[in-house]
N, C-alpha and C positions, 0 to 999 in steps of 0.2 A: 437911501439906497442908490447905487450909481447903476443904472440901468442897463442890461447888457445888450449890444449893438452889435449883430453881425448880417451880412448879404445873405438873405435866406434863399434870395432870387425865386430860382424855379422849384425851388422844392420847398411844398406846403407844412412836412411835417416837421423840419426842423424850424419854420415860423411858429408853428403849433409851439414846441418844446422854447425855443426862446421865452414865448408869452410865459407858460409857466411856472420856467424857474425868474422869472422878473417878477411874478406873482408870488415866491417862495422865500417866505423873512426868514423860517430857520436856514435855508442854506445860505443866504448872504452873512446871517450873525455868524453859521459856521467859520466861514471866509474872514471874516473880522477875527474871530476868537484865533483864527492860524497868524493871520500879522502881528495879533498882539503876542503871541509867543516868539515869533520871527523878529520882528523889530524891537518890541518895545521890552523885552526880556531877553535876547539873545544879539541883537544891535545886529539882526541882520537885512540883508535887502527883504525889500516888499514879499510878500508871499498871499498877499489878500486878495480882495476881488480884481483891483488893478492890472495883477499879475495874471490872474488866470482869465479875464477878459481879452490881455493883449494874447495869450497864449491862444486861445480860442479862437480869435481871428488869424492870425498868426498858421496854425492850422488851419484851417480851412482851407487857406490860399496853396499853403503849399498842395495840399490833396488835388485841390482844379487845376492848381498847372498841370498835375503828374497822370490827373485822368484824361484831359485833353493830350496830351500826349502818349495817350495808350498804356499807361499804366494801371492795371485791371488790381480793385481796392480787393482785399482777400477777402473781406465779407462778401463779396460778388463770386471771388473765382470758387472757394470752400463752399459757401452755404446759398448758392443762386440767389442770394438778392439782390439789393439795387444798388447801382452807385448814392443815388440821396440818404440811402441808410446807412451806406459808408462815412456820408457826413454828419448823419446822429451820433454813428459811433463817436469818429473822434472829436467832435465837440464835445461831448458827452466827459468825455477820457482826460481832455485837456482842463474841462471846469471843475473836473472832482479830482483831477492828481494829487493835491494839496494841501487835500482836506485834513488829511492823519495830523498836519502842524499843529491843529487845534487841539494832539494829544500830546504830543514830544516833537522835538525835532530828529530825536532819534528814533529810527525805522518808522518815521514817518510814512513811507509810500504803503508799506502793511497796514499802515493806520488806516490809513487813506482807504484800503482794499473792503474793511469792515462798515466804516462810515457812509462811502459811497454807495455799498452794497443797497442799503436802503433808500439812497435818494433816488438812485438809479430807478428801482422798482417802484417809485412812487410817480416818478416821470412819465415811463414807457407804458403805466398802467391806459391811461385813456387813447394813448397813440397807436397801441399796436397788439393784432392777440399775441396770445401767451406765449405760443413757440418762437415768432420772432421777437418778444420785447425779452425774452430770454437770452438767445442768441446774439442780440445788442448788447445786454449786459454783460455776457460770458467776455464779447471781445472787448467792449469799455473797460473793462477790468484786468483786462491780461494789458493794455495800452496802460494804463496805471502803473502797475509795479515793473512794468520792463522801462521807466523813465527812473530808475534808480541805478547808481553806478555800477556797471559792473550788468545790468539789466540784458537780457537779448532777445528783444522783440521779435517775434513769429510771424505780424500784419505788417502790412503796409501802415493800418492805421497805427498801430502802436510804435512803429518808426517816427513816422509824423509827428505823432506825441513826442517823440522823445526829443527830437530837433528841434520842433518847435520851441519847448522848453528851454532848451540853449541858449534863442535867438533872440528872448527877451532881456540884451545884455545893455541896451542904451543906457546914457547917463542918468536919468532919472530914478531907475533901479538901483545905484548906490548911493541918492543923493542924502537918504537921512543915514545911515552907518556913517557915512563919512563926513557929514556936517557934524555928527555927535562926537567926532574925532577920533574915529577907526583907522588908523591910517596905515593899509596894508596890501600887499599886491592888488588881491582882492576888489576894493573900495579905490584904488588909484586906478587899476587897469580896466571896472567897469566906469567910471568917472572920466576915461580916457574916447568911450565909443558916444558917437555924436550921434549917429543913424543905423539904420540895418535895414536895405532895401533890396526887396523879393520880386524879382518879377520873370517873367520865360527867357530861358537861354538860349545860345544858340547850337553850342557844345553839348548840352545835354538841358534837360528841359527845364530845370530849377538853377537861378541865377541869383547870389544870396552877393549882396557887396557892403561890406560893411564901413562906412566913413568914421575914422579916429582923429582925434584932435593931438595925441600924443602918442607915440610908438608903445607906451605901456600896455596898450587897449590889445595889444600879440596877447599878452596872457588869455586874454577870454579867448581867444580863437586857439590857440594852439594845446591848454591846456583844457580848457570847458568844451567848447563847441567841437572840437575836434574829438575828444574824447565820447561825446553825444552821438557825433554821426559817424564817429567807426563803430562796426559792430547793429546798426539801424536797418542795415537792407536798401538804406537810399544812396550810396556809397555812387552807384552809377549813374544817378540820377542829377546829384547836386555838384551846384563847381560855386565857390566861394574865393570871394577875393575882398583885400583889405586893401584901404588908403590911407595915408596921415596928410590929414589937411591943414595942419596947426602948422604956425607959424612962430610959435613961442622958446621952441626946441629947436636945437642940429638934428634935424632930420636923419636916423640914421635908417630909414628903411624908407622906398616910396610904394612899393605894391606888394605885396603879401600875398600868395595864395595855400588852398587847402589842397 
């Protein structure tokens, strides 16, 4: 089991929830039995624990930038609680989007909704009474199916969710489709991003820059990610910029933005 690693910092209860689901082997085989459907039966990128680990961090960051900058998490502004339970939520949201893979890849995120339903409730049982590990769940779950195409998130956190999602485009994400010799926009233009670096803006509070090795790495941005965060709610929030740093190609683009 590849252990899941994120900054719990100041807040104890999502260290509590980390321990856990690290202590949880049905939901890591979950997460295995989704790759083995994703990869090793449909030849597509990752979808296993790798992927919803990088998600999960991936989330988080984006949430601290956007709260330190006075973006008030909707479980805070709706249902008075905390921001730290805004980051149960969406880690929460982020670690079980995925799950439904382990039934189909079609309408998986539905899958995802019945699956998670119970891991959700087996988590939040010793961390929280009833009314809020409810409340977590209701929004963990609404962040789940609004990270499907076509999706329209109502939270912040399920925006979150959904970008985040996006952002897991680096090359290691297509490396087996396309060593297995997939070779299609797809698998070239995730094979084309070298990095995806998040840190505060100055424009607006989330600075998302993506380093490409080849001008094909546009498609993830213009057709994937772009597609993710219109329609997210973080629209104001985030400003996104691309580079081709490869040397291999006539360069036909040098900055790219969203």
């Amino acid at each position: 089991m590849i252990p899941l690693n994120l900054p719990a910092r100041h807040n104890p209860t999502l260290h509590k929830l980390v321990d856990l689901i690290n202590a949880d082997v049905d939901a890591y085989t979950l997460w295995e039995c989704a790759n083995v459907n994703a990869v090793v039966r449909l030849g597509m990128s990752d979808h296993g624990p790798v992927h919803v680990h990088i998600i999960a961090n991936i989330a988080l960051k984006l949430l601290r930038l956007l709260t330190a900058a006075g973006v008030e998490p909707s479980i805070v502004k709706d249902h008075a609680l905390t921001p730290e339970d805004a980051e149960v939520v969406t880690v929460i949201a982020a670690l079980t989007h995925d799950l439904g893979m382990s039934v189909h890849r079609l309408d998986h995120e539905q899958f995802s909704l019945f699956i998670a339903q119970e891991k959700i409730r087996e988590w939040l049982r010793p961390l929280y009474p009833p009314r809020e590990a409810t409340i977590i769940r209701s929004e963990a779950l609404h962040a789940i199916i609004s990270h499907r195409s076509g999706g329209r998130p109502l939270t912040v956190e399920a925006g979150i969710v959904r970008v985040a999602d996006a952002l897991d485009m680096a090359k290691g994400r297509s490396r087996l489709p396309f060593e297995a010799g997939q070779v299609n926009i797809h698998s070239l233009s995730a094979a084309a991003i070298d990095k995806v670096e998040i840190s505060r803006g100055e424009a607006k509070p989330v600075h998302i820059v993506v380093k490409m090795t080849n001008s094909a790495g546009i498609f993830q941005l213009d057709e994937l990610l772009k597609e993710k965060l219109n329609g997210s709610g973080l629209e104001p929030y985030v400003e996104v910029e691309a580079t081709v740093e490869g040397e291999a190609e006539r360069k036909l683009i040098q900055v790219f933005r969203l």
